[in-house]
C-alpha positions in Angstrom: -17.9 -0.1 8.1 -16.0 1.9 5.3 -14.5 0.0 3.1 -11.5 2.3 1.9 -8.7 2.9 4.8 -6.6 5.7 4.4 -2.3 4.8 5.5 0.7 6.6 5.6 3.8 5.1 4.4 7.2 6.1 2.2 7.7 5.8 -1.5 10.7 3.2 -2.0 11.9 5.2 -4.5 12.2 8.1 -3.1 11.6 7.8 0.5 8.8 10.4 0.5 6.0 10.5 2.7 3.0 9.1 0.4 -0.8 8.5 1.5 -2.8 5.7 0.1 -6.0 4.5 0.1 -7.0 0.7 0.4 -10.1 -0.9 0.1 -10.5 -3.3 2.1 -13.1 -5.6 0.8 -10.6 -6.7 -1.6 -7.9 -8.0 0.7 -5.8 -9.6 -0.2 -4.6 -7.4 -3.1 -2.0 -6.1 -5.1 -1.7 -3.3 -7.4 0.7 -0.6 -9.2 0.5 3.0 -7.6 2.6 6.2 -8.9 4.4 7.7 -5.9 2.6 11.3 -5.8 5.9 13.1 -5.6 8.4 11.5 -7.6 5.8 9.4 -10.1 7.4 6.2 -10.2 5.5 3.0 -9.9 5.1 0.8 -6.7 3.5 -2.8 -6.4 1.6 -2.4 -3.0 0.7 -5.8 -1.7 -2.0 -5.5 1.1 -3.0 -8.5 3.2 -4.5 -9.4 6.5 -2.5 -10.0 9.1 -4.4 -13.5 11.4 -1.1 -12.9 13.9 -2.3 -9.2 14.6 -5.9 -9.4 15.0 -6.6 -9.3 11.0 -5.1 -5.9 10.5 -3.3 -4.6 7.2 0.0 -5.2 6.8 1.3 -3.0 3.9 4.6 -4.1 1.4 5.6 -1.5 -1.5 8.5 -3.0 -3.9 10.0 -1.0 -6.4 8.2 -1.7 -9.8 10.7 -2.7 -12.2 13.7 -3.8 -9.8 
């Protein structure tokens, strides 16, 4: 099994289409990211999910707000 997952989401900033890659022998886990197009910074909180079969669920906040 590979630890790292690559997901899609948005930036809440900016609403762009960002990539990111979780590893996920650390879940649960949260940590600052710079969105890749506009650069500001985004707590991602990844957990498991027990409701739906132990899969990521995926928040971004706004750093800051």
């Amino acid at each position: 099994m590979n630890p790292l997952e690559t997901r899609n989401t948005h930036c809440p900033w900016c609403d762009a289409p960002i990539e990111l890659t979780i590893d996920v022998s650390a879940v649960p886990q949260t940590s600052i990211e710079d969105c890749q197009v506009c650069c500001a910074p985004i707590v991602v909180h990844v957990a498991m999910d027990p409701d739906l079969d132990d899969d990521l669920v995926i928040r971004l906040e706004r750093d800051g707000d």
